[in-house]
N, C-alpha and C positions, 0 to 999 in steps of 0.2 A: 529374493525377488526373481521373478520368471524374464527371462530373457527371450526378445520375443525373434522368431524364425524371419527372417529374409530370405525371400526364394532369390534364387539364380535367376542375373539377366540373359548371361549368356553374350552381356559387353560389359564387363567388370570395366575396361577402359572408360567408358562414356560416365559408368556411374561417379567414376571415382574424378572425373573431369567435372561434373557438375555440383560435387558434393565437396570438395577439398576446403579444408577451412574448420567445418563446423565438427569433426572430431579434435578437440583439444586435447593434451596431451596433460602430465599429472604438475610439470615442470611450469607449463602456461598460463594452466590453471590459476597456481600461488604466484608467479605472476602476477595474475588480478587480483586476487588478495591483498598482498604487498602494495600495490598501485592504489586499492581504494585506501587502509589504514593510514595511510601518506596523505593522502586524500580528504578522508575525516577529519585528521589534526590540523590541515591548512582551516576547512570549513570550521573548525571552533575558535581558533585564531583570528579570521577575516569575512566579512562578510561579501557578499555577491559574488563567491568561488562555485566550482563546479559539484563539490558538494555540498549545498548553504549549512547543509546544518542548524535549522532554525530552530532557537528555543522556544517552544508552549511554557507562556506564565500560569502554570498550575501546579499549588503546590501538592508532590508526593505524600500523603498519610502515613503512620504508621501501624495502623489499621484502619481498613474502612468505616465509615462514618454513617451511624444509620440514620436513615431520612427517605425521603422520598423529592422525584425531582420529574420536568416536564422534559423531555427527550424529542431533536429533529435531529430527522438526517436527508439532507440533501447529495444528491449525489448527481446522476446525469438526467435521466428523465425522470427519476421518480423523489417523492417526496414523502417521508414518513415522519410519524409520531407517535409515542407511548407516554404513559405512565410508570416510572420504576422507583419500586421502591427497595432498599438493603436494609437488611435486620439479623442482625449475626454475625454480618459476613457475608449471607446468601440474597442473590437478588431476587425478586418475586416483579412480575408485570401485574399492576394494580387496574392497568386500562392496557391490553394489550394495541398492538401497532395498527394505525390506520394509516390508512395510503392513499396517494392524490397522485395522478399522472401529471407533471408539468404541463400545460398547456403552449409553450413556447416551442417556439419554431426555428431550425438552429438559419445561422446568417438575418437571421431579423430580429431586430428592436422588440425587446420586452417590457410593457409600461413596468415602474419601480413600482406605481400603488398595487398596481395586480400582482405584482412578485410578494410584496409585505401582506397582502389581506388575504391570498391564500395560507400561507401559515398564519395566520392570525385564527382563519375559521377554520385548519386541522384542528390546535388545538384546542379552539373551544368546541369541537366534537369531542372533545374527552370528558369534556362535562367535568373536569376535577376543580373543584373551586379552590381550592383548601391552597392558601399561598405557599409557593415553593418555588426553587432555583429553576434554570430553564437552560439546559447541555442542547450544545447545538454542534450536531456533527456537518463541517459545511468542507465540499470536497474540490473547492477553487481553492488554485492559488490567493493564500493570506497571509501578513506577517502579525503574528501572536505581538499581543500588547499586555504589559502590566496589570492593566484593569481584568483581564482573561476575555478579554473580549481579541478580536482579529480583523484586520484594518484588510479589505479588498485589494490584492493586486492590479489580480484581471481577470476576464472570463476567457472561459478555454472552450473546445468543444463546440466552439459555433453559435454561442450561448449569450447574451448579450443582455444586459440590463441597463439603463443610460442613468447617469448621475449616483451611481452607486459605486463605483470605482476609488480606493482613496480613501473611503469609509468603514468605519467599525459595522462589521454585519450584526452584531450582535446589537450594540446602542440603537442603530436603525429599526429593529425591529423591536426592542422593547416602549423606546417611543410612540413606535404604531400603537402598539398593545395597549399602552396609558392614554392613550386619545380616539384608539374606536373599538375597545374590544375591554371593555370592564370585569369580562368574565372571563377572564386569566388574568391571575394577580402573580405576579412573578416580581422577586426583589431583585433578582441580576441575571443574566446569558453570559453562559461560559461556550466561547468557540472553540472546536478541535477539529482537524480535519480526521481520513477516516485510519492510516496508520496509528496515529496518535491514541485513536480508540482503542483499537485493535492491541494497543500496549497496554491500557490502561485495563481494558478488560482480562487481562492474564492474570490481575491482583486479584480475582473471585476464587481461584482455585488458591493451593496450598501455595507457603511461601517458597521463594526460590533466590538463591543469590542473586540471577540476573532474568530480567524481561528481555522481551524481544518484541517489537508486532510485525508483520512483514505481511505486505500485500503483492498476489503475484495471481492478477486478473487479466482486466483492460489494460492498464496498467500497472507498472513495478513502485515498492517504494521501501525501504524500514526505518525504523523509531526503537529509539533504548530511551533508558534514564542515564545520565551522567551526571555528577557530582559538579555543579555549578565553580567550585576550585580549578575543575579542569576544561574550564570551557573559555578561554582569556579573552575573549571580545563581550565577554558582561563583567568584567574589572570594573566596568565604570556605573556599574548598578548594583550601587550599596546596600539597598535594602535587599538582593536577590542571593536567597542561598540554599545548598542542601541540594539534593537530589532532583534533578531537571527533566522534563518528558524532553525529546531533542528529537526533532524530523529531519531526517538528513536530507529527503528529497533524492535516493541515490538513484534513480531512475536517470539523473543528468549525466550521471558517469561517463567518461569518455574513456570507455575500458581496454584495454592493449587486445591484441588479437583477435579484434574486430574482422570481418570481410570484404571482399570489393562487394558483396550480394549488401552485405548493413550499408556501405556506403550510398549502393544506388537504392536503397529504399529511402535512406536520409535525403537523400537527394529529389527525391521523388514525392516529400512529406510536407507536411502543414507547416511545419515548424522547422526547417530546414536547417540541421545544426545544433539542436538542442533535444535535450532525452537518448541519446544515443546508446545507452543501455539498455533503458525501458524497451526500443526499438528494436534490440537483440533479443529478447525474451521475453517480453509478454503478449496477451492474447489477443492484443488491438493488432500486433505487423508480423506475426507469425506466419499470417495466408499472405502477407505481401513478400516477405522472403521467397517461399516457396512458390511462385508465381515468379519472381524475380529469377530465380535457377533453373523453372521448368512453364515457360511465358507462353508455349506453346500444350501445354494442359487444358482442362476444362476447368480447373479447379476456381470459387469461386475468393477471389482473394481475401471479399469483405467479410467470408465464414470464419475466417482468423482461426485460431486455435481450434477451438469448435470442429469446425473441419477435418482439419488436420486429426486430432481425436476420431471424428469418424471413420476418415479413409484407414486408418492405424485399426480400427476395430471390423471394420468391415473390406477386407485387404481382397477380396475376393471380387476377381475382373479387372484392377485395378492396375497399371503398369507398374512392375515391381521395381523399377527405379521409380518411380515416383513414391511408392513405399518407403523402401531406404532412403530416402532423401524426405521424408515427410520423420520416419524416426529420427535421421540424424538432426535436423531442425530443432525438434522437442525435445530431445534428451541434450543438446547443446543448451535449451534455456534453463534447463532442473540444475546442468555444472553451472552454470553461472550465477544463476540464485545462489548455490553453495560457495562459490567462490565468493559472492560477495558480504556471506553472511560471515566466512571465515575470515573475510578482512577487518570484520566490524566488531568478532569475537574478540581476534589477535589486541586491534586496538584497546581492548577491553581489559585482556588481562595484563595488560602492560601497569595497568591502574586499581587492582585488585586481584584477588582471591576470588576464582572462581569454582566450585565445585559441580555446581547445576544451573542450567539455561532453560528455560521457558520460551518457547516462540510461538505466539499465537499470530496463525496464518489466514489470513482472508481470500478469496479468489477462486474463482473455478479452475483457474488453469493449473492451479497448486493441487488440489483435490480432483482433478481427474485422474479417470480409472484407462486405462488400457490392458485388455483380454484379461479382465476381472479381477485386476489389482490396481492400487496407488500406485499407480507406477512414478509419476513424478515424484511425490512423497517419497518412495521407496529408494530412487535413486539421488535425490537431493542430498539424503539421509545420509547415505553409505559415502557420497563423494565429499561431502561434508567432515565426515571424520577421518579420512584418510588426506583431507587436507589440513585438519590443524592436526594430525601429526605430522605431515609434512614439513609444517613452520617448526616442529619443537616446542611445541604445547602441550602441558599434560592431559591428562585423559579427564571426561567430561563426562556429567550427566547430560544430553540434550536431549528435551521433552518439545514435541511439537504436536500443539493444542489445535482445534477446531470447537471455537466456544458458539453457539447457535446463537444469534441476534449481538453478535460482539460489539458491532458499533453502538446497539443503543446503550447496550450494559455500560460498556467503556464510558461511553459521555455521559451516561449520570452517575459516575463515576467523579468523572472528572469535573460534574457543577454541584456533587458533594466535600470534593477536597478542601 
């Protein structure tokens, strides 16, 4: 990996007073490792903890199941849909993705019929009559139900829908379907949000001892499968077993070695107190950080990540502690990603044999480039393995994927299981 030139300020003092914190060290690191694994096993134990740990009722195959199935994914403004079908093994788009900008306006009421008849009339722009399942990637907060359907928390993002709170997204909208939309015949909706996909879709490639999904965009999050034996707060769900998709949600982390700059962004946030990790590293409070250290910049904070990637590539006029301090920010979120992924490892092999790891990763801030390399990839990677050696882990294959349409693949995936 290219390690990229910081010019001299010529006040090494100012820099390193503005920047202190966001170099962690190798010891701090695992640290967070150790903090989240400790972490995981509270969230499979107890529910409403800091890492829930929610399980998805979908069962794991033990090879994928060919069929063909109706595919949404909701996510923030935008709304999609396909046709996917699996044969072999390999997936093939039968009606590739069409797209619908949500119409809603964030802090304002969204009628519920207008939220159910615009997916209603995506997918009957597919024109696929031919009855099939119906995978619905939906990226609010939801708690996974038995039936694979997923009971609405709340809405996030300014996003509001009234009387739809409390309820199965998925029953809601197959009812629509059966009472004003005859041309989609769909027999069930299976809900997953877009982690859970992002796991589900690593089964298209070759097998591997262990998945992974990890998203590290707007926001942070990862998803494995665990063996329902090791999960004790589904003791009491007799009929549930075998191999579990499990969403940790670890974006809530309240990770050790935090800064006063994380603190005054939490403090200064929507949600004041809660995602404290996610708020350390992903692309939605990256440009709030570094506006927080450097309040007196031009810099525009809501360019988030984005930004920061630009001023990183085009360093040229640019104040060179604002440089070094826009590095040290992004190469602080690539350790922490790593740190948290080596704590979700650790936990893992405490509970198996592992030889090889699969991580399909979603997110631009993950796949950005800086001075014409992955540079995040590249250092995630290397801080990654030098932390489970760290813990006293043996040595690993880790393969980290970028599968093209992961979510839709995932979820019909997951409404063929």
């Amino acid at each position: 990996m290219k390690t990229v030139t910081r010019r001299q300020t010529g006040s090494p003092a100012r820099e390193e007073e503005m920047t202190r914190g966001f170099e962690l060290t190798e010891k701090e690191l695992t640290d967070i490792s150790r903090s989240l694994q400790k972490n995981i096993q509270i969230g499979l134990c107890e529910d409403k903890t800091e890492i829930k740990c929610l399980p998805t009722f979908i069962p794991l195959m033990d090879d994928l199941k060919d069929g063909q199935s109706y595919v949404l994914d909701l996510g923030g403004s935008n709304l999609r849909a396909a046709v996917v079908s699996f044969e072999d093994g390999k997936a093939n788009f039968l009606k590739m993705p069409v797209k619908k900008v949500m119409p809603w306006k964030r802090n304002e009421a969204f009628p519920k019929e207008q939220f159910l008849s615009i997916q209603a009339e995506l997918l009957a722009a597919l024109n696929y009559p031919d009855e099939c399942p119906i995978g619905y990637c939906f990226s609010y907060p939801a708690e996974s139900m038995l039936n694979r359907d997923a009971k609405l928390l709340n809405w996030t993002k300014g996003i509001t829908v009234p009387d739809t709170e409390g309820y199965g997204i998925g029953n809601m909208l197959l009812e629509y379907l059966k009472s004003h939309n005859k041309k989609v015949n769909a027999n069930r909706i299976s809900v997953i949000n877009d982690t859970i996909a992002s796991l589900f879709a690593g089964l298209v490639e070759s097998k591997t001892d262990v998945y992974i999904g990890l998203v590290v965009g707007t926001g942070t999050n990862m998803a494995t499968f665990i063996n329902a034996e090791d999960i004790p707060k589904l003791k009491n769900i007799s009929k549930w077993h075998g191999l579990t998709p499990v969403n940790l949600e670890s974006g809530n982390f309240d990770s050790p070695h935090l800064t006063h700059w994380d603190r005054e962004v939490d403090k200064n946030s929507e949600n004041k107190g809660a995602q404290l990790f996610e708020k350390a590293v992903s692309g939605m409070y990256l440009g709030r950080i570094f506006k927080s250290v450097f309040p007196g910049s031009n810099f525009d904070s809501a360019s988030g990540a984005e930004g920061l990637v630009r001023m990183l590539n085009a360093p040229t006029g640019a104040d060179p502690v604002h440089i070094s301090g826009a590095m040290k920010i992004y190469e602080r979120s690539s350790k922490l990603i790593a740190a948290s992924l080596a704590g979700l490892i650790y936990w893992l092999v405490g509970r198996q044999s592992i030889q090889n790891i699969r991580i399909v990763a979603e997110g631009g801030l993950f796949w950005s480039e800086v001075l014409g390399e992955k540079y995040y990839l590249n250092l995630t990677k290397t801080t990654l393995e030098t932390l489970l050696n760290s813990l006293g882990l043996p040595k690993m294959e880790i393969e980290f994927s970028r599968i093209k349409e992961a979510n839709l693949i995932g979820t019909a995936i997951a409404a063929l299981s």
